[in-house]
N, C-alpha and C positions, 0 to 999 in steps of 0.2 A: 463071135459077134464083134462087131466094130463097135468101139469104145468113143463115144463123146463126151468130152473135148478128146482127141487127141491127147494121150502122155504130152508134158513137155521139158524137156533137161535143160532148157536153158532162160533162164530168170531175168526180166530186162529192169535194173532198178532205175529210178528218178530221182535225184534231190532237190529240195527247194530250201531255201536259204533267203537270211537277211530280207524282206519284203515290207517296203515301208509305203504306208500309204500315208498323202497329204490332203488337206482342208475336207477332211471327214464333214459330212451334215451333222447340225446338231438334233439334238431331240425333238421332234416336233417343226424340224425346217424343211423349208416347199424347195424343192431348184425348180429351173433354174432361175438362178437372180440377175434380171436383166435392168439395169439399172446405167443412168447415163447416156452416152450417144448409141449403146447396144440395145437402145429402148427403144428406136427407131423403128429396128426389122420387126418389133409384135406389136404396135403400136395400134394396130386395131382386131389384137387378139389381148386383152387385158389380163383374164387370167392368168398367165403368164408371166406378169411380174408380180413379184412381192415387195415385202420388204423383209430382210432376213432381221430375226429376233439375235440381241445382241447377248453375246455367251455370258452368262454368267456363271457362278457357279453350281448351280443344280443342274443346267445345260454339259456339263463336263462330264463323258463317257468312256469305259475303260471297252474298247473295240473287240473283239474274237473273232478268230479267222477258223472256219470247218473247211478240212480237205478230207475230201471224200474218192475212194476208187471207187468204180464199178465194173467187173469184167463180164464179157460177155460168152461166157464159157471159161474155163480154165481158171487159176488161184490167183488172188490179190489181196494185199493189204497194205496198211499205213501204218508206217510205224516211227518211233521218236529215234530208232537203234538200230544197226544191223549186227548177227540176222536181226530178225522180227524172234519177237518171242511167242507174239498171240497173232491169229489171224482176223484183228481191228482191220474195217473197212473207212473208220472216219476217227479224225484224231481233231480235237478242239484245241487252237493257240492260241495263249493269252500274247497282249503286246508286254513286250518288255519297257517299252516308255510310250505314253501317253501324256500331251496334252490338252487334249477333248480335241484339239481337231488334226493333227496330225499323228502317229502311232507309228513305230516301230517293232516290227516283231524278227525277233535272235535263235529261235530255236530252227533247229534242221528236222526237216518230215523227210521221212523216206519211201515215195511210192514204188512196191513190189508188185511186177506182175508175170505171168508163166504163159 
């Protein structure tokens, strides 16, 4: 009988690294913020602007980033190492610095798939 997936001997990995995001929304804020001469192009769609709530500190958010595989036949996982040691399909990154609106995150994911 023919075996699905297909055996596979050769493992294609991915890394991701270093990924920083900037001017994160805060908690409870609408975009976008169309404010000043960019208030022109919705000017008769009002919903539309706001006024964004000024950060304070309860508004200050520590971000997590989910990378998830999914394969569609054959093995995958995510892992913090090579090899992998478990076959995790989703691994949760915390940032390494946060400001509440911008975040950096330092650790390396390693997507494995076959």
């Amino acid at each position: 009988p023919t075996c699905w997936p297909p055996p596979r001997v050769q493992l294609h990995v991915v890394t991701l690294q270093r990924l920083t995001l900037f001017q994160l929304p805060a908690r409870e804020e609408d975009r976008p913020d169309v404010r000043g001469h960019a208030n022109d192009s919705n000017q008769y769609v009002k919903e539309l602007s706001y006024n964004p709530p000024k950060v304070g500190r309860g508004l200050v958010f520590d971000p997590t980033l989910s990378v998830e595989l999914h394969a569609i036949g054959g093995f995958n996982c995510v892992s913090f190492s090579l090899p992998p040691s478990v076959g995790t399909t989703r691994q949760l990154i915390r940032s390494a610095t946060s400001n509440g609106r911008d975040a950096t995150f330092t650790q390396k994911v390693h997507c494995v798939a076959a």
